[in-house]
N, C-alpha and C positions, 0 to 999 in steps of 0.2 A: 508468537511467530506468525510471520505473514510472506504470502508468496505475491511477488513482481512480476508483471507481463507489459510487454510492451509489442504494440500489433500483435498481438499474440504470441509472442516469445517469451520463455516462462525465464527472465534476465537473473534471479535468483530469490533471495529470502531475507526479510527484515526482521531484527530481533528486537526486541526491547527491552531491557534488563533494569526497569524500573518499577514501583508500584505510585499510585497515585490514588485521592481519591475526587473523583468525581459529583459533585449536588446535583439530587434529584434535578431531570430534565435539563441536567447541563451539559459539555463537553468539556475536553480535555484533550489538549496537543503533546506529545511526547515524541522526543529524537527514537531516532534507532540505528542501526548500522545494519548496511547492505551487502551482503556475501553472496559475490557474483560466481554463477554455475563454475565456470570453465572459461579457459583460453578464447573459446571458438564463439561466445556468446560475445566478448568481448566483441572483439572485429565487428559480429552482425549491429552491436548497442551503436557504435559509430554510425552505422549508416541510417540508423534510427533516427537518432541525434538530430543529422544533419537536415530532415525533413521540418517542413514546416507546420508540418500537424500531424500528429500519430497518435495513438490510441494508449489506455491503460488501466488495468484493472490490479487490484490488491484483494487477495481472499487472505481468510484466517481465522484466529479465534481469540476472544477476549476472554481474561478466567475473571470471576466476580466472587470476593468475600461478601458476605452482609449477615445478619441475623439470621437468616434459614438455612448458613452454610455455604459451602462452593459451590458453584454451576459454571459455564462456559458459554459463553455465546458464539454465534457463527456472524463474522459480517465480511463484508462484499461492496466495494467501490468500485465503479469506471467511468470513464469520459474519455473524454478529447482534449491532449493538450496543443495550443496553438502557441507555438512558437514567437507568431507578429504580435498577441494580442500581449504577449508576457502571462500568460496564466492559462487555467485550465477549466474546463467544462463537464463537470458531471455529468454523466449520462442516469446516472443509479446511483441511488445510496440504501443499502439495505442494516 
């Protein structure tokens, strides 16, 4: 599970209902579905939208099977997305 902000408004929570696995020092892109807070977050996500650049952060946590058992990891993404450029700009990747 992971939580959505935009300019700072926390817009809701992305789930991911899959497992995957991952090779050492690789990645891995997975969907998820986005369950927006409320009504009122709504209306504000439009005016978000409508801007040319605005901000975005995703916290959460990754659970990990391997040989030593479960653990969890904590990670954390933001940037800037630009609207004109078509894509977005890290700020951090933790």
């Amino acid at each position: 599970e992971f939580k959505l902000y935009l300019d700072g408004l926390k817009v809701g929570r992305v789930l991911v209902d899959e497992s995957t696995r991952v090779p050492r020092l690789g990645s891995q892109v997975l969907d998820g579905k986005l369950f927006i807070n409320n009504l009122a977050v709504v209306t504000r996500l439009n005016t978000i939208l409508e801007r040319e650049r605005f901000s975005y952060r995703m916290t959460g946590r990754v659970f990990l099977v391997g040989d030593l058992g479960r653990k969890s990891l904590r990670v954390e993404r933001d940037g800037v997305i630009d609207m004109n450029e078509g894509g977005s700009h890290d700020a951090a990747l933790n």
